[in-house]
MIPAMI-161184 format. One line per field, with one value per residue (C-alpha): residue number from 1; residue in three letters; z negated, x, y. Coordinates in pm, 1 decimal. Layout:
REM residues N
resi	NUM,... $
resn	ala,... $
up	Z,... $
east	X,... $
north	Y,... $
***
This chain:
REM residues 400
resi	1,2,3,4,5,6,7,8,9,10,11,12,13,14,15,16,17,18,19,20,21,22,23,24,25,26,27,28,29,30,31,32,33,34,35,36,37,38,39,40,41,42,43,44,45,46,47,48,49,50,51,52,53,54,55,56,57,58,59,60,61,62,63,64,65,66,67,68,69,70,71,72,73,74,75,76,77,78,79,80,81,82,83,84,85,86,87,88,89,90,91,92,93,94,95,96,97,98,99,100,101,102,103,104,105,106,107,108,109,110,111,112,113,114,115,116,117,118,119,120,121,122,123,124,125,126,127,128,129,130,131,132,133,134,135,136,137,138,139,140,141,142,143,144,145,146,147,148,149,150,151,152,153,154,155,156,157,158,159,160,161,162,163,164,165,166,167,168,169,170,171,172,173,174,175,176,177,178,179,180,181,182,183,184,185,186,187,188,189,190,191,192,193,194,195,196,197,198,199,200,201,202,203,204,205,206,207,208,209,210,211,212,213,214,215,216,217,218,219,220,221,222,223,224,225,226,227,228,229,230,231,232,233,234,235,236,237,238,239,240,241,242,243,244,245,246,247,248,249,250,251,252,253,254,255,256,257,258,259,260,261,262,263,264,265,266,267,268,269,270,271,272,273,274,275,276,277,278,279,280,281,282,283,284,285,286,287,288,289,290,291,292,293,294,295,296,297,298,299,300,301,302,303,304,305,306,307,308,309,310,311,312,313,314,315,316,317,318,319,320,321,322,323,324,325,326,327,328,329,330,331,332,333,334,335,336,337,338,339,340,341,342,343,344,345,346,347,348,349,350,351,352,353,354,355,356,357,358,359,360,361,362,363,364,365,366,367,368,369,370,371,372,373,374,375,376,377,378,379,380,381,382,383,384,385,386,387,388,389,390,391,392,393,394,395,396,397,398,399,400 $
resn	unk,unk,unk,unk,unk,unk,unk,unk,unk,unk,unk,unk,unk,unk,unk,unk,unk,unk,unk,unk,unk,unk,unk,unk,unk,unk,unk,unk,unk,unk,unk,unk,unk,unk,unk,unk,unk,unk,unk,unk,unk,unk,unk,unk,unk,unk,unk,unk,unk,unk,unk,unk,unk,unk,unk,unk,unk,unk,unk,unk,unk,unk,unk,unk,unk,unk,unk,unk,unk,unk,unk,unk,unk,unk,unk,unk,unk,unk,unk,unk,unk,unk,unk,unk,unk,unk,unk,unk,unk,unk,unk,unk,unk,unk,unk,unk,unk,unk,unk,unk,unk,unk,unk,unk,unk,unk,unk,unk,unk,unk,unk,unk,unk,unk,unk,unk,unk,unk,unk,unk,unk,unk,unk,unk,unk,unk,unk,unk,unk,unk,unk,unk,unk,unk,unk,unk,unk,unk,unk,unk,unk,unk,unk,unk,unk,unk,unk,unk,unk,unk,unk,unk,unk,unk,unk,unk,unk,unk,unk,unk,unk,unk,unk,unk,unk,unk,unk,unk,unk,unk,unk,unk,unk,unk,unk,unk,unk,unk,unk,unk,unk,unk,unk,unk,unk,unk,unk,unk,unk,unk,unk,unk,unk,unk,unk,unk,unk,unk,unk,unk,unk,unk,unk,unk,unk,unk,unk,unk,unk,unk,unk,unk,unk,unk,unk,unk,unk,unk,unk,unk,unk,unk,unk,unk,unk,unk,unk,unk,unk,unk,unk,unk,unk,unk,unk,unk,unk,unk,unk,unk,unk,unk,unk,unk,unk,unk,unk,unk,unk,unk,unk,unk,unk,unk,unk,unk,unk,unk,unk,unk,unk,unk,unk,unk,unk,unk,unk,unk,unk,unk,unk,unk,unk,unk,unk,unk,unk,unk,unk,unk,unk,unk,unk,unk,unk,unk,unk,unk,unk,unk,unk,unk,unk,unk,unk,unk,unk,unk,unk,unk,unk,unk,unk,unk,unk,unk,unk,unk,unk,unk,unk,unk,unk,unk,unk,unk,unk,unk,unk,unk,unk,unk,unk,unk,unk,unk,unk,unk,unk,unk,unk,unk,unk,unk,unk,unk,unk,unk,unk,unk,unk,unk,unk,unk,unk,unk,unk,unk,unk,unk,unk,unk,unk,unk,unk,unk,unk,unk,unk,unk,unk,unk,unk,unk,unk,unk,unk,unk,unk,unk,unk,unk,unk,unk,unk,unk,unk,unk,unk,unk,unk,unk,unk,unk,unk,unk,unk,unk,unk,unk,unk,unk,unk,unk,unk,unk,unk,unk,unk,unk $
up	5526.5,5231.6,5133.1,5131.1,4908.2,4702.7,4680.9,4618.2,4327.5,4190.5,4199.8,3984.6,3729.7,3760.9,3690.3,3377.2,3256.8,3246.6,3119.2,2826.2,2752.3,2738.7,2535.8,2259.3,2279.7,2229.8,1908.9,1727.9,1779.0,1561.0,1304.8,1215.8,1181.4,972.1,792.8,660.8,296.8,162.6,-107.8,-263.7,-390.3,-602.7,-580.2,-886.5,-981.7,-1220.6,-1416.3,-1803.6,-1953.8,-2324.2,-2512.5,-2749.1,-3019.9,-2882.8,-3133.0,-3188.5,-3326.7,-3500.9,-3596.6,-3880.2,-4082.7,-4258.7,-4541.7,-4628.1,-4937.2,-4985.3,-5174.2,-5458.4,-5725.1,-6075.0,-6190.9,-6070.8,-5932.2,-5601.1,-5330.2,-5338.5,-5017.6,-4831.5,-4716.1,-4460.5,-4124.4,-3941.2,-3797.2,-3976.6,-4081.6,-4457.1,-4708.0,-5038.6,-5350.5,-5043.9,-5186.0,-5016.5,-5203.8,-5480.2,-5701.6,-5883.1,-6195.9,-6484.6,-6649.7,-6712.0,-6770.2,-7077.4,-7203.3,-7209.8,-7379.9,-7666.2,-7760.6,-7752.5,-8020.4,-8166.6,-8207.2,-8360.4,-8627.5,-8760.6,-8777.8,-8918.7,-9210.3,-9223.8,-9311.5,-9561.5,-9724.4,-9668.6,-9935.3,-10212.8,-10201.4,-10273.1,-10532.2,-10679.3,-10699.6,-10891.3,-11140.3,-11173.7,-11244.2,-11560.7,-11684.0,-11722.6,-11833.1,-12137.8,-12182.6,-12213.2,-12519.2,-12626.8,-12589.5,-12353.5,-12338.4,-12125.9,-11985.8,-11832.4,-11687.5,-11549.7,-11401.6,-11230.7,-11065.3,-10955.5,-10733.4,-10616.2,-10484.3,-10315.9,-10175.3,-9984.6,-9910.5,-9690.6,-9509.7,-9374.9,-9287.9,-9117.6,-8972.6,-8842.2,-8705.6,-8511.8,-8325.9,-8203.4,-8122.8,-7958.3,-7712.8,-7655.1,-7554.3,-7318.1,-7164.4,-7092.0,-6912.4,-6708.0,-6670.7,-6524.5,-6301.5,-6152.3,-5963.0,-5767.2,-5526.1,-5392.7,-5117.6,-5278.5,-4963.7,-4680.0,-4373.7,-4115.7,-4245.7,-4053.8,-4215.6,-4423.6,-4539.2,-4748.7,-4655.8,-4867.5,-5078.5,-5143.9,-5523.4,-5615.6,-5915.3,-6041.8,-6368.1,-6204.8,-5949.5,-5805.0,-5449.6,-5185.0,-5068.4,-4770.1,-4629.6,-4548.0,-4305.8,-4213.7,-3812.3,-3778.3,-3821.6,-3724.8,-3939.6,-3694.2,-3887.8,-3643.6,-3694.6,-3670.6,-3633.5,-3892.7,-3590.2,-3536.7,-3833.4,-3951.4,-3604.3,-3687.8,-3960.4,-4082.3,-3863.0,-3522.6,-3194.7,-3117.8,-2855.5,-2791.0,-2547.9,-2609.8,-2401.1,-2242.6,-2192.0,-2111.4,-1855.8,-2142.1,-2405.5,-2793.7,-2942.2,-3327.5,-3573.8,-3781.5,-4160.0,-4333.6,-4316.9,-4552.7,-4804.7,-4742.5,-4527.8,-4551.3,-4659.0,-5031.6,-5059.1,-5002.4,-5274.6,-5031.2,-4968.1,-5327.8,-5323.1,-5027.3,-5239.6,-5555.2,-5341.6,-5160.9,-5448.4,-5424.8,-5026.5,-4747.9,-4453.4,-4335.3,-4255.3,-3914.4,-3953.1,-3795.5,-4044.1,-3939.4,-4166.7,-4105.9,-3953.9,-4062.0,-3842.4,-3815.5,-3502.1,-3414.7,-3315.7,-3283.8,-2986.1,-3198.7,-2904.1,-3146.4,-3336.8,-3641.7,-3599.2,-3159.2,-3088.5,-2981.8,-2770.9,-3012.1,-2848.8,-3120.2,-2936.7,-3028.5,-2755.9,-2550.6,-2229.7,-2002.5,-1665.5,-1650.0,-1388.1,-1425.5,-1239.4,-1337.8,-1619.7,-1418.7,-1176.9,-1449.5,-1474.1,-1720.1,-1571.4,-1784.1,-2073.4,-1905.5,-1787.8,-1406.4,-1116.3,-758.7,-515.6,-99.2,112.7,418.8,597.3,396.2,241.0,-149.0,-407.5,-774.4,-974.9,-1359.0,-1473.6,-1879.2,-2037.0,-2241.2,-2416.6,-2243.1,-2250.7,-2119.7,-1835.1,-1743.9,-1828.4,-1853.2,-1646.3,-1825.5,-1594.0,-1289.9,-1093.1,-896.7,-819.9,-467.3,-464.0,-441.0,-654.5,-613.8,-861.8,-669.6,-384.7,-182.4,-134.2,196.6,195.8,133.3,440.2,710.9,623.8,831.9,526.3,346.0,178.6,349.4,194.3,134.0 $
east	-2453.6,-2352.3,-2063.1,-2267.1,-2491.4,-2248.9,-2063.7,-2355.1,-2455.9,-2122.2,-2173.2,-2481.0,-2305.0,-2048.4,-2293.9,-2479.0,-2171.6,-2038.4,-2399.7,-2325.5,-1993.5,-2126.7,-2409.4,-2175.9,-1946.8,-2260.0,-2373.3,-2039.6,-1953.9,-2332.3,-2274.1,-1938.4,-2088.5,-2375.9,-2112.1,-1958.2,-2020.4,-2331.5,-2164.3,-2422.3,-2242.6,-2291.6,-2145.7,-1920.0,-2061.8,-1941.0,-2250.4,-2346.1,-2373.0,-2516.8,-2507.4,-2831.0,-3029.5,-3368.9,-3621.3,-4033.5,-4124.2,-4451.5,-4507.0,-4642.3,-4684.1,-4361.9,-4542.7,-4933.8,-5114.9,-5488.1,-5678.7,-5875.7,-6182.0,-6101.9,-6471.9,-6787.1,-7084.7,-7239.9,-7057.6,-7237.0,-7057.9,-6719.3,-6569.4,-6321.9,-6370.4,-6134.0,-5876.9,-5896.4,-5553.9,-5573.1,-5377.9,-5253.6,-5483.9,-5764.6,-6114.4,-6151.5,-6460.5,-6748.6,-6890.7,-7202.6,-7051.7,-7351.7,-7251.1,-6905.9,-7028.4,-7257.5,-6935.6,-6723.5,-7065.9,-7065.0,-6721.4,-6731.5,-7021.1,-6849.3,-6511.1,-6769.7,-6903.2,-6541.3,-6435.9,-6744.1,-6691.3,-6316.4,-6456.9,-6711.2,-6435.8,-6191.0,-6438.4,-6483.3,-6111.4,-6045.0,-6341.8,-6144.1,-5845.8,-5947.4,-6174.2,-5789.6,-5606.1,-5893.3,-5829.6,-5483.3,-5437.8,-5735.9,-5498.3,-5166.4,-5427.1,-5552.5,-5872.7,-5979.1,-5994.3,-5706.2,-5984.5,-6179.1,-5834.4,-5761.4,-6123.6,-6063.8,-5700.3,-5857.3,-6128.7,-5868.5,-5617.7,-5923.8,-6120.8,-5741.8,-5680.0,-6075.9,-5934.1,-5627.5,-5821.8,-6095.3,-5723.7,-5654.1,-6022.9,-6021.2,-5716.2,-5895.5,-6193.6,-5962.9,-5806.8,-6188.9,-6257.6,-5961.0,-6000.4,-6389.2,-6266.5,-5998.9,-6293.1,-6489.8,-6240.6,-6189.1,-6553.6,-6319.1,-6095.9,-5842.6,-5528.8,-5239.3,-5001.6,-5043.0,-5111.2,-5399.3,-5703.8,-5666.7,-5974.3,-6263.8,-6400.7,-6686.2,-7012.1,-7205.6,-7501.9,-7253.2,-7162.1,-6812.1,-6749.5,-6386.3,-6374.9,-6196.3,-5995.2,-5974.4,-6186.7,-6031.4,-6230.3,-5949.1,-5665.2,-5403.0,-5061.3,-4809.1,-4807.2,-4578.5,-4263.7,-4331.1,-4138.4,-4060.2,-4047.7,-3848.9,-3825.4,-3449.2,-3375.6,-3156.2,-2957.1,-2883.2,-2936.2,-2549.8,-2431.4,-2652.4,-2564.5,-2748.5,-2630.8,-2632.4,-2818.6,-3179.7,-3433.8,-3766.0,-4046.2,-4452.9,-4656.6,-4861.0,-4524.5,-4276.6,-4047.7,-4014.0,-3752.6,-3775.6,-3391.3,-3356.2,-3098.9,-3142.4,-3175.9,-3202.8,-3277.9,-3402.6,-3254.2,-3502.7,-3736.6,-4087.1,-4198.9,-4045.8,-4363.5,-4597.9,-4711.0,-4607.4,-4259.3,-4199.3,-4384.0,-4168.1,-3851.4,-3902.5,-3992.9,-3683.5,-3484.7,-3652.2,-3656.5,-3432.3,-3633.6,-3558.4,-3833.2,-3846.3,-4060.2,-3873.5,-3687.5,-3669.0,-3583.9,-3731.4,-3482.6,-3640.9,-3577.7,-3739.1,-3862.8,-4036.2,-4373.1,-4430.3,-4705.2,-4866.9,-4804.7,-4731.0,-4981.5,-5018.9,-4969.8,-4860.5,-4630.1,-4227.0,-4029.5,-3681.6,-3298.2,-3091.7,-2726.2,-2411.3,-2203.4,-2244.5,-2014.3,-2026.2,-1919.9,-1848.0,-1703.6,-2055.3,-2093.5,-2374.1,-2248.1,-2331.6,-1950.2,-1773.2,-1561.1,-1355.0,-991.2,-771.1,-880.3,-922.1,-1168.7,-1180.4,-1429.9,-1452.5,-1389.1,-1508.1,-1338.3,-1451.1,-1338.9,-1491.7,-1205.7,-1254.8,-975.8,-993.4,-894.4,-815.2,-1038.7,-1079.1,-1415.9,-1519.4,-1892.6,-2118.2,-2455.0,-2526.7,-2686.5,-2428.8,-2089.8,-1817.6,-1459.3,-1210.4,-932.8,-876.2,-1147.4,-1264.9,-1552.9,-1747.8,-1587.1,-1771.0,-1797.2,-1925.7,-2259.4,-2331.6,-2260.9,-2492.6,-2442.5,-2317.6,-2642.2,-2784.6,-2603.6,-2796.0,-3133.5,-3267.6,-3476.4,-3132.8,-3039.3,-2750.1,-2431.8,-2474.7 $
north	-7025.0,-7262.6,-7015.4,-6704.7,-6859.4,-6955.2,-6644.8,-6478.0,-6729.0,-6616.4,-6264.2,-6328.2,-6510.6,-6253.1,-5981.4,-6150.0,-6284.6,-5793.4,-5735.5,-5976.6,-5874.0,-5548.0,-5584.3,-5824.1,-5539.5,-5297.9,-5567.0,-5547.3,-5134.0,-5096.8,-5376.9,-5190.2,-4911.9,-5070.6,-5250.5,-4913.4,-4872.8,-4684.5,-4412.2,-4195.4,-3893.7,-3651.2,-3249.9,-3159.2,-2833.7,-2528.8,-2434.1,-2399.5,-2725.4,-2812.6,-3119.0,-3116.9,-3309.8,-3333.1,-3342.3,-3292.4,-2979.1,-2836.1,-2497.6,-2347.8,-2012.0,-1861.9,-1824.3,-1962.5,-1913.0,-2045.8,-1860.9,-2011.9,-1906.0,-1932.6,-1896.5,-2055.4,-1950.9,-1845.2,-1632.3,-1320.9,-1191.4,-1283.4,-919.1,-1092.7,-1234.5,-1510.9,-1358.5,-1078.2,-836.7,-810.5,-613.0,-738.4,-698.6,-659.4,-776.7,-1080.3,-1209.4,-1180.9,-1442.2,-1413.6,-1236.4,-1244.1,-1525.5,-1354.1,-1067.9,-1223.7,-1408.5,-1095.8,-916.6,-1203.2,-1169.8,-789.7,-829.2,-1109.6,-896.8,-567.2,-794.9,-896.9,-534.9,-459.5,-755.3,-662.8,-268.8,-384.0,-553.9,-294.1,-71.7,-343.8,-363.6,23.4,-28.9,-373.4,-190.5,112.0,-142.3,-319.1,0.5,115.4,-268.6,-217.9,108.6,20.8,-313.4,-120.1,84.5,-272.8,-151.7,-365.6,-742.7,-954.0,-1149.6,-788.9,-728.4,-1081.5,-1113.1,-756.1,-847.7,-1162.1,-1001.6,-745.7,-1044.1,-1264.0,-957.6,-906.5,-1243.9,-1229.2,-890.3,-1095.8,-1388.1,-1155.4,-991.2,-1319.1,-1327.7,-1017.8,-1118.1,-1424.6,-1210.7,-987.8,-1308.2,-1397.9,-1078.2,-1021.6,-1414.9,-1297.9,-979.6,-1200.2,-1438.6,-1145.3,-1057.5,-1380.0,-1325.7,-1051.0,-1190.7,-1067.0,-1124.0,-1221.0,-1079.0,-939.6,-1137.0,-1300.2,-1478.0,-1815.5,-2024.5,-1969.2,-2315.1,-2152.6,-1928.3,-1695.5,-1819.1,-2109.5,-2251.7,-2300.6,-2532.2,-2383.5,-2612.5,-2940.5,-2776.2,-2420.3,-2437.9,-2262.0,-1976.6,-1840.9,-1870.1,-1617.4,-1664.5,-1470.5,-1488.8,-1255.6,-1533.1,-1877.7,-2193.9,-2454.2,-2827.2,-3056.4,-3422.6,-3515.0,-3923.0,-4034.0,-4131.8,-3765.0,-3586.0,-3684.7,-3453.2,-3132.1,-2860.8,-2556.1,-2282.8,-2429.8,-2274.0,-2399.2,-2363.0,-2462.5,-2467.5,-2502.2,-2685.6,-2369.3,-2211.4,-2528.0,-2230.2,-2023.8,-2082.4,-1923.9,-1885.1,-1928.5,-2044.0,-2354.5,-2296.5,-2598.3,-2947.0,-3190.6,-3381.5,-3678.4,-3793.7,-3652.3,-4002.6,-3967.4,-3823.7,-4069.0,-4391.0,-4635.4,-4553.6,-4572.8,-4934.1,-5035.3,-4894.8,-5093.7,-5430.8,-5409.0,-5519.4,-5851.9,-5901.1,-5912.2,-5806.1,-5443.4,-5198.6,-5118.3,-4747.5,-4488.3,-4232.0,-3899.9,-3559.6,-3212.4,-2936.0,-2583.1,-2273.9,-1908.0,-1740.9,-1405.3,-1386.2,-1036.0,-1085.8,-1383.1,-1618.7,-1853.2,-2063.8,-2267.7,-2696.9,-2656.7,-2868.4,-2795.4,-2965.1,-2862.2,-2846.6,-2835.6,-2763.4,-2969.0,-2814.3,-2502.8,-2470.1,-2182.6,-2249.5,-2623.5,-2854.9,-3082.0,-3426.9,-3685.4,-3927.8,-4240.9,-4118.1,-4209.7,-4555.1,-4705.8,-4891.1,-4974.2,-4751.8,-4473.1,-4249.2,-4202.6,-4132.3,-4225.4,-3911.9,-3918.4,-3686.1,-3494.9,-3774.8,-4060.9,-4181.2,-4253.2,-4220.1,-4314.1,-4044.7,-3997.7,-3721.0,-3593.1,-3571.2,-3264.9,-3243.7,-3584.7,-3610.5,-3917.7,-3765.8,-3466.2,-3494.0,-3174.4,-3244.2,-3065.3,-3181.8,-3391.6,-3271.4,-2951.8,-2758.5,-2894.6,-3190.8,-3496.3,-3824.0,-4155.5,-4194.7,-4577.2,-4785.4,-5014.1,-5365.0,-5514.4,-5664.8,-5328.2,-5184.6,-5417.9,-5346.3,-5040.1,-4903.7,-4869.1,-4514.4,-4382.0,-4148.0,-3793.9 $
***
């Protein structure tokens, strides 16, 4: 009985001792397979790849002009509404005209009563002159006194001395009488250009005092081609040039790209403008500290707008494009290493095995960059690599 027991006992510990084994054995297979390193990979693709300048954008009117008055005096009627197509030399508006009207009358009459004047002497000189020519043709007989004939050439020479001063006269009355009838004209306004009447900051019935400055009665904008201001950071402005490729999407719109060409930029910063730049300029000569305000310098490009989905002040989100390449070998910018001086990335086969291979960069973006050489299309590239500590935790994000 003893050694039955016993041999049974040993069968036990021969049992638990296989279960263990097996389960140890079990432990170790799954922690090296845990212990395998966590790649995340990314897929070299071919597609079209661009390296841009992105910039803010607002849009405005190729051309703008806002109307003013030149005379004062009440709006008698507007003859536009807001949004309205206008024509050049359109009448846009009417000002209470009468008291050009009574200007242009005064100098009219004004002007008349010169002529008149200028006429009256006009007859005492033909009347002076003949009186002169008896005086010395009885001198040249001595049968007159040289007195007579001095007293008659001197009212001859001052009665034409008054016609050229009233001369001089009637051309001023003339200028008063054309400035009245410019004056008059004024209270007619018209469009200077053809275009779309985008505000109207006055009403009729109003008064419009034109003596200080001229008060702007409407404004008119082309629509029909947009201007697209982009701030450029002075930390890219030195990489962009007239000429090159933009495009730009609108906030309603952000699927939708507009395709122009940029036309100018800037010589200086928008700021030049303004008094306290110019303060800030002439104290620097005496400081040290640097300003820290942003610069940036306006890039100016033209688009369409033939449907007038375009409006004045939206905002752009502007590409301008440094690099344009169709059909790229593209991999995420983070795969790329530096050893030794060169440029390399990490590539995982279809049977997990990684390589480090020496690859050449074309246009980067810091984001995407182009492999010229070294690399193919569907291959795939390390972008990270988890920790070992990484690779025990069960929430841990595994290779693709």
């Amino acid at each position: 009985m003893e050694l039955r027991r016993a041999s049974g006992r040993r069968w036990i510990i021969i049992s638990l001792l296989i279960v263990a084994v097996t389960g140890l054995f079990g432990w170790f297979t799954l922690h090296k397979v845990q212990q395998k390193p966590n790649y995340i990979t990314a897929l070299a693709e071919q597609r079209d790849l661009q390296q841009t300048v992105l910039a803010d954008g607002k849009i405005t009117a190729s051309r703008q002009v806002s109307v003013g008055a030149q005379a004062s005096g009440q709006i008698k009627s507007l003859q536009v509404a807001l949004g309205e197509q206008i024509k050049q030399g359109q009448l846009i508006a009417e000002i209470d005209s009468m008291t050009q009207q009574n200007e242009l009358r005064n100098a009219q009459a004004a002007l008349k009563n010169v002529e008149a004047q200028r006429a009256a002497k006009q007859a005492m000189v033909a009347n002076y002159n003949a009186a002169f020519l008896r005086q010395k043709a009885m001198l040249a007989k001595n049968l007159t006194a040289k007195a007579d004939y001095d007293s008659a050439l001197a009212n001859l020479n001052g009665t034409e001395a008054e016609i050229r001063a009233l001369d001089a006269q009637i051309i001023q009355s003339q200028i008063q009488v054309n400035t009245a009838q410019v004056n008059l004209g004024y209270s007619k306004i018209t469009s200077p250009m053809d275009g779309t009447v985008v505000s109207i900051p006055v009403e009729e019935g109003q008064t419009v005092n034109a003596v200080q400055s001229a008060p702007t009665i409407v404004k008119v904008a082309n629509l029909d081609t947009m201007t697209v201001k982009a701030q450029i950071s002075e930390a890219d402005v030195v990489n962009v040039r007239p000429g090159m490729k933009v495009w730009f999407t609108i906030l309603g719109q952000p699927d939708k790209r507009y395709y122009a060409t940029l036309r100018a930029i800037e010589p200086a910063p928008d700021s030049i403008n303004t008094d306290s730049s110019v303060s800030t300029a002439s104290s620097s000569t005496g400081s040290s500290s640097a300003t820290s305000e942003a610069i940036y310098y306006y890039g100016l490009f033209d688009v369409a707008n033939p449907q007038q989905t375009l409006r004045i002040s939206m905002s752009a989100e502007v590409h301008i494009v440094l690099g344009d390449r169709p059909g790229a070998i593209v991999i995420p910018a983070t795969a790329l290493d530096k050893v030794n001086g060169k440029t390399s990335v990490r590539v995982v086969d279809d049977r997990q095995n990684v390589t480090r291979r020496e690859v050449q960069v074309g246009i980067n973006n810091n984001i995407e960059a182009q492999i010229t050489a070294g690399l193919r299309a569907g291959e795939r590239v390390i972008i990270s690599e988890g920790t070992s500590t990484d690779s025990m935790r069960p929430d841990a994000p595994m290779g693709r």
